[in-house]
C-alpha positions in Angstrom: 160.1 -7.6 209.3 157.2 -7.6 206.6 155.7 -4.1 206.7 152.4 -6.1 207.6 153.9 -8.2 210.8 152.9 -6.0 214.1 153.9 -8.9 216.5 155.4 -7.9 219.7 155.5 -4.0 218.9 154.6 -1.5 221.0 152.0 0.7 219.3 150.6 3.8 220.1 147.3 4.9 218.6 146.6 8.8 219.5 143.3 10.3 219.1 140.1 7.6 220.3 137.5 8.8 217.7 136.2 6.5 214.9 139.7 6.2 213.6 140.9 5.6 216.8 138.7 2.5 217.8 139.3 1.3 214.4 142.8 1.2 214.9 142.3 -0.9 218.2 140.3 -3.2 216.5 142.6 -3.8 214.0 145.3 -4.6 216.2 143.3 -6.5 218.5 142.7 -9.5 215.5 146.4 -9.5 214.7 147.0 -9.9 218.4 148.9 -6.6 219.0 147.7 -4.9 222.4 148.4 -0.8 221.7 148.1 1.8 224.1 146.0 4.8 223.5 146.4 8.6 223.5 143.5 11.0 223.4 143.8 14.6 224.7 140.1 14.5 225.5 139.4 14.1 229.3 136.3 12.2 228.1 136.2 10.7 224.3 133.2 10.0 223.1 133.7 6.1 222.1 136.1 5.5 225.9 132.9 3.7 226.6 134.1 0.7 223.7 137.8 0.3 224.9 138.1 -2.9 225.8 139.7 -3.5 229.2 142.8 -4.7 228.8 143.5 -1.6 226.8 145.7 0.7 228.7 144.9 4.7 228.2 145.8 8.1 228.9 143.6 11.1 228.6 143.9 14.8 228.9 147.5 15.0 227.5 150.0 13.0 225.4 152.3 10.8 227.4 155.1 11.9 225.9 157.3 8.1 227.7 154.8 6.3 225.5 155.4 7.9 222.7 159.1 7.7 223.1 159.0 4.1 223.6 156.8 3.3 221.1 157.8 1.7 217.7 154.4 2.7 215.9 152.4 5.3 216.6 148.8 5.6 214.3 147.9 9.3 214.7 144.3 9.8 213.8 143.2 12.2 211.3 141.9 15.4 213.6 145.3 15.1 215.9 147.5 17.9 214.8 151.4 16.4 214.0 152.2 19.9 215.1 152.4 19.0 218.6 156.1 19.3 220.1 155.8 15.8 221.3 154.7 14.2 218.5 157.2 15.9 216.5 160.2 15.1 218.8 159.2 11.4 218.7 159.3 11.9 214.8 163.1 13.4 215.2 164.1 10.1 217.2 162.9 7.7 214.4 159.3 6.3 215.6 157.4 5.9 212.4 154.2 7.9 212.7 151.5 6.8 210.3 147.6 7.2 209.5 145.1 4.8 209.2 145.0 4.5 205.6 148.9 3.5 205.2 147.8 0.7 207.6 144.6 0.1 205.2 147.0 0.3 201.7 149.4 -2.0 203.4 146.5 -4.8 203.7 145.5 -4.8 200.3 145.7 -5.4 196.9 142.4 -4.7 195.7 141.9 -1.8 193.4 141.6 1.7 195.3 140.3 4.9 193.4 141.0 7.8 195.6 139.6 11.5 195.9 140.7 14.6 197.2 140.1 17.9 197.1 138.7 21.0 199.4 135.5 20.9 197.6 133.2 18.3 196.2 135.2 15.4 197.1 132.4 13.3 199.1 129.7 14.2 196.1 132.4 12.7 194.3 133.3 9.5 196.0 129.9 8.6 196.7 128.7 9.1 193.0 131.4 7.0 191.5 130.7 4.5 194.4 127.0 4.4 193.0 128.6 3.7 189.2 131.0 0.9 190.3 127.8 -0.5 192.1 125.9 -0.7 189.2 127.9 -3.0 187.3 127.5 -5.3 190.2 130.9 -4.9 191.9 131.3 -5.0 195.3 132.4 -1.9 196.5 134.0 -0.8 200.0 133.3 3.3 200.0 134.9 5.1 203.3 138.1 7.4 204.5 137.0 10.5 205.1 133.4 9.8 204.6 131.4 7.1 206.2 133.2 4.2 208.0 137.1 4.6 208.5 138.8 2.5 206.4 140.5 -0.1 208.7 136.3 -1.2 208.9 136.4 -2.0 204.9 138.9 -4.8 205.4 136.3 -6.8 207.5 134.4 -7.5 204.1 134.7 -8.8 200.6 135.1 -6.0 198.1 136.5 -5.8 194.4 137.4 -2.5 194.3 137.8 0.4 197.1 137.1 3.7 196.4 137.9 6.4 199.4 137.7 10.0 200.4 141.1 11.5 201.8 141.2 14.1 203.5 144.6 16.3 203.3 145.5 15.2 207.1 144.7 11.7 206.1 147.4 12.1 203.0 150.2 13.7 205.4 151.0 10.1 207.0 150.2 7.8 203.8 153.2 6.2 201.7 151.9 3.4 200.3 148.5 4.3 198.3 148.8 3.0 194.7 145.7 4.1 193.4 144.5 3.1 190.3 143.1 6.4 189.3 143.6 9.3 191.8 142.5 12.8 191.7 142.6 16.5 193.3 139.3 18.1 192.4 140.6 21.6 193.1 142.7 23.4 196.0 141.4 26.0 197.8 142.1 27.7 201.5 141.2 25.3 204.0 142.0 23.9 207.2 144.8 26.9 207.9 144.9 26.9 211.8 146.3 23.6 210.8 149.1 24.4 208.6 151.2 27.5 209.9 153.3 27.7 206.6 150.2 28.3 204.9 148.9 26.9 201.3 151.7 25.5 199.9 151.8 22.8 203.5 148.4 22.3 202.2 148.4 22.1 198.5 151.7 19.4 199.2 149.4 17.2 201.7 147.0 16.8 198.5 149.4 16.4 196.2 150.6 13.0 197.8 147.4 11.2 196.4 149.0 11.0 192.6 152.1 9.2 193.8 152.4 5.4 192.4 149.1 6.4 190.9 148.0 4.9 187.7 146.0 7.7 186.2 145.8 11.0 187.6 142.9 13.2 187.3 143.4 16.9 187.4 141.3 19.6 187.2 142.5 22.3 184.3 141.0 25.5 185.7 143.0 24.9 188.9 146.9 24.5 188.4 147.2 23.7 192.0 145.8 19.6 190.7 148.7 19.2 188.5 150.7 16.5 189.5 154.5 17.3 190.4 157.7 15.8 190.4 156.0 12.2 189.2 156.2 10.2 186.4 152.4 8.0 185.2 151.5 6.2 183.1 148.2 8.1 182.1 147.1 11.6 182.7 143.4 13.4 182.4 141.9 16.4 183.2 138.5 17.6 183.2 137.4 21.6 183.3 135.0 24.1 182.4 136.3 25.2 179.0 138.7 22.9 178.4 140.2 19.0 179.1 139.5 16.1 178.0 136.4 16.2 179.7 134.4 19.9 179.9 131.3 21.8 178.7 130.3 22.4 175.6 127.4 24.4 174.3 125.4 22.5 171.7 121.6 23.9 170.5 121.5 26.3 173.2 121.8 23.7 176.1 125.1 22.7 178.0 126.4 18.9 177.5 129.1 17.3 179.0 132.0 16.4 176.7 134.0 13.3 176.9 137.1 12.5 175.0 135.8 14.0 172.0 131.7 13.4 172.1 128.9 15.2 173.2 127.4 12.5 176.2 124.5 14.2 178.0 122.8 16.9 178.3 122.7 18.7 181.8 119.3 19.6 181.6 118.5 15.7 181.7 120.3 15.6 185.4 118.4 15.9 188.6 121.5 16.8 190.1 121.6 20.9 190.9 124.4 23.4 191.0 126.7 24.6 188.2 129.5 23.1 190.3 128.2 19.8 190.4 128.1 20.1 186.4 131.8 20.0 187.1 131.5 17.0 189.6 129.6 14.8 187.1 133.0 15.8 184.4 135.3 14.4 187.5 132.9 11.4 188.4 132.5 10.2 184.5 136.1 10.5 183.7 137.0 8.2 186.9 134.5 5.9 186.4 136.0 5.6 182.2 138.7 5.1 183.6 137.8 2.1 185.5 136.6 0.6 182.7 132.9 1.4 183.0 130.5 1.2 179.7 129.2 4.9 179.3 126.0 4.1 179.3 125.9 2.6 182.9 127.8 5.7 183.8 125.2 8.1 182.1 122.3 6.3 184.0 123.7 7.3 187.2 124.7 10.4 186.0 121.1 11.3 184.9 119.7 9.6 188.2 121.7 10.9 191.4 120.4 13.2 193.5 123.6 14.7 195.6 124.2 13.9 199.3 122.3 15.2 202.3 123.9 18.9 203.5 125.3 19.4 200.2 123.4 22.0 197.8 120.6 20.4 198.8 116.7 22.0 198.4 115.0 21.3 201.2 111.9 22.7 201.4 109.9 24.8 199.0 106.6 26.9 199.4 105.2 30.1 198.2 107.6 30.3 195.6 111.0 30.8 198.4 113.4 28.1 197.3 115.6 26.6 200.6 118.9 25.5 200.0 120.9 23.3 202.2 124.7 23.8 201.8 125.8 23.1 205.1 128.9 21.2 203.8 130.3 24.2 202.7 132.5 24.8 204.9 135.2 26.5 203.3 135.4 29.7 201.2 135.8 27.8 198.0 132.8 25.6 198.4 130.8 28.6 199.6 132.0 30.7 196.2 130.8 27.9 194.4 127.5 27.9 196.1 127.0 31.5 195.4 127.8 30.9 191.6 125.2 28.3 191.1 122.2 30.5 192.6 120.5 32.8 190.2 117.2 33.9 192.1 114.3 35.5 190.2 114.3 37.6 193.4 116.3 38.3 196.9 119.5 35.6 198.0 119.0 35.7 201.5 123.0 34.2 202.5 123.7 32.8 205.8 127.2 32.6 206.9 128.8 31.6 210.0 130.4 29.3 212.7 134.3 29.0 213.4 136.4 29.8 210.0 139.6 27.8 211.2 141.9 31.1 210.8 140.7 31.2 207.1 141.5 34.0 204.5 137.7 35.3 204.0 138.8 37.7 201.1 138.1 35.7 198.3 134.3 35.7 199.2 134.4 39.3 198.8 133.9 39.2 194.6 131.0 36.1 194.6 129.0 38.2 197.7 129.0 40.8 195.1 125.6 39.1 193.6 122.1 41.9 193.1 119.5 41.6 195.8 122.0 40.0 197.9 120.9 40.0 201.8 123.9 38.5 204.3 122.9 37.0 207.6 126.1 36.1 210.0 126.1 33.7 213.3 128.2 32.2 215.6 131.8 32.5 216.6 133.5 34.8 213.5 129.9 36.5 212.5 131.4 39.8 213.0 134.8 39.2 210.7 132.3 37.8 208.5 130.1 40.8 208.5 133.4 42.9 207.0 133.2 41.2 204.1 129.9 43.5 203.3 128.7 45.3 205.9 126.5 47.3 204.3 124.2 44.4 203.9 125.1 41.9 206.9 123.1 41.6 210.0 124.6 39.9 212.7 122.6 37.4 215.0 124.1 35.0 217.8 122.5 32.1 216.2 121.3 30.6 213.1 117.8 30.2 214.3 117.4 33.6 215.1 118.6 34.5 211.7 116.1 31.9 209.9 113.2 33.6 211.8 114.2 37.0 210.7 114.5 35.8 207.6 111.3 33.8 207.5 109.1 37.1 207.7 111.2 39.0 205.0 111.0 36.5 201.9 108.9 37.0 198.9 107.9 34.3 196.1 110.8 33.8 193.8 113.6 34.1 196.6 116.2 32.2 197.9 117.2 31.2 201.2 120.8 29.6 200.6 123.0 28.0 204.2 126.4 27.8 202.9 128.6 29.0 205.9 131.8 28.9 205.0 133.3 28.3 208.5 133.1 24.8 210.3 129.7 24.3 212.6 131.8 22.8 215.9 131.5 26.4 217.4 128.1 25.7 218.3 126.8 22.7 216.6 128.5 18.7 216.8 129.0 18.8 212.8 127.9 20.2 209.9 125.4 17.4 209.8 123.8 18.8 212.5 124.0 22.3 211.3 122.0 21.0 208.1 119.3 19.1 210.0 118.2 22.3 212.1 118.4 24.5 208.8 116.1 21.8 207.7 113.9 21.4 210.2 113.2 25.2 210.8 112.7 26.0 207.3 109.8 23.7 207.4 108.2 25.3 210.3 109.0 29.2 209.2 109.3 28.5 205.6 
């Protein structure tokens, strides 16, 4: 049997989010009925199943999954679960939706991963390849899943994978593939810790063509594999990195000065270093530089990411919302210099996180710390000198709002996840947004 021939198996889809109902779908046109697994007593997409779909909720029916001779497990379902793992132990093949996506194609795929940055990333190489005309299918971990790509001519793919998206993949060959950096994430989902992690990501480079590391973070290199290219890019040093020419800051590419930072509209120091990541991938798709540097000079970033949001009397908003790990928050923090006060507002659920590493970047002058939600008072440990603790992040904007003087900054970069009290982070970042306009 063809690794793409699904006739007559039983399949078994667990999780019915937007993965989920992808996965239906897809099985649905090949004429494969699956059953479905979601340990939600009411998912919020039950309403699509079609009828002839058989379901359980509330648990996992642990006879289906026995019986089954696929099972798809979607993204945000741990593999941790004993019955998932003991229908690993008796030989089901357990896979995620992009090993069914990579077995459907043979169209080019350039795939990103990382803790941080990796949707800025993605969707600014995505604007590159559009330039030139392709036709490009963006999605994984950001936008549409991937299975909804196939339903659509495109010339070259270019996804977001997330590390619990990697776990279940064995058959990406991308043609350029690349860790942006590692840092603490996701731990309440990996009980041996980092290295569980940092091995998840490191599945992206294999059967890679070119792999893209990053050389201030050892945790990119690729291990154990054998390419036919490597590239790095870094502050200081790779083959693409900073370097300081007339007093301003260009980025260097295989040997040349390109463009100058000061000519993109882009803000942050660490989305200095996403531009490095973005030009090398889109070189090494064969891109002429100076459709590259056009995009370079004209993107703006992504809603909820480092994002100012509203400005008056001189106090400076910042939408980070994204940031929802330590790292991305750190790098936040490093790409604010205020003339005045950094008011900081941290909060929501931080997934059994290590906070310790934010202890050096909250070091910052004029620093004011606001914490919310679920973990606000481990977060208030990390400086509690300075930290007032509120229940939400409204209350905290409103205090806030009658303290700031011209020349401040206002900066939401939590560092936890938002689904403590909010849907997603997107929603986190819209009522930031909306109440700095009305207190700001």
């Amino acid at each position: 049997m063809s690794l793409n021939n699904y006739t007559g198996m039983k399949v078994v889809i667990i999780g019915l989010g937007f993965t989920g109902s992808a996965c239906v779908d897809f099985f649905l046109t090949r004429g494969v009925i699956p059953r479905v697994i979601d340990t939600r007593i009411n998912p919020p997409l039950l309403n699509l199943l079609p009828k002839n779909i058989e379901y359980c909720l509330g648990e996992i029916n642990n006879v289906w999954l026995l019986n089954a001779d696929l099972i798809i497990i979607s993204p945000g379902v741990s593999p941790l679960k004993p019955s998932i793992i003991a229908a690993e132990r008796a030989g089901i093949k357990i896979i995620s939706d992009i090993e069914l996506f990579c077995r459907e194609t043979h169209i080019p795929i350039v795939a990103i991963t990382g803790s941080n940055g990796k949707s800025t990333v993605t969707s600014w190489v995505g604007k590159i390849a559009q330039s030139m005309g392709w036709i490009v299918g963006i999605g994984g971990n950001i936008g549409v899943p991937v299975l909804g790509l196939l339903k659509k001519p495109a010339q070259l793919y270019i996804l977001e994978l997330s590390s619990f998206q990697l776990e279940r993949t064995y058959s990406l060959q991308a043609v350029a593939a690349t860790i942006l950096n590692v840092t603490e994430d996701h731990m309440d989902r990996y009980p041996l810790g980092m290295q569980q992690y940092h091995s998840a990501k490191l599945r992206i480079y294999k059967n890679a063509s070119l792999c893209l590391m990053n050389a201030d973070d050892e945790k990119t290199i690729p291990v154990n594999h054998s390419h036919s290219c490597y590239r790095s890019f870094g502050k200081n040093t790779g083959d693409y990195h900073f370097k300081t020419q007339n007093n301003s800051t260009w980025l260097h590419a295989l040997g040349e000065s390109v463009l100058n930072i000061n000519e993109m509209r882009i803000i942050g120091k660490h989305n200095f270093t996403n531009a490095l990541a973005t030009l090398a991938l889109a070189d090494a798709l064969n891109i002429p530089r100076n459709i590259s540097l056009s995009s370079l000079t004209s993107f703006k970033g992504l809603e909820h990411r480092f994002q100012i949001i509203h400005q008056k009397n001189g106090v400076q908003w910042i939408n980070d919302s994204k940031s929802t790990n330590v790292g991305s928050t750190s790098a936040a923090l490093n790409s604010v210099e205020p003339d005045g006060n950094l008011w900081l507002l941290l909060g929501g659920d931080s997934k059994s996180s290590n906070l310790k590493p934010l202890i050096k970047p909250l070091q910052k002058k004029n620093l004011h710390l606001y914490c919310f939600g679920r973990d606000r008072a481990k977060l208030a440990q990390l400086r509690p000198e300075i930290t007032v603790q509120t229940e939400t992040m409204t209350e905290a904007m409103i205090e806030i709002a009658s303290k700031v003087q011209p020349g401040d900054i206002v900066l939401l970069a939590p560092a936890c996840s938002s689904l403590d009290q909010f849907t997603n982070f997107e929603e986190r970042g819209a009522l930031f947004t909306k109440i700095a306009q009305e207190v700001g």
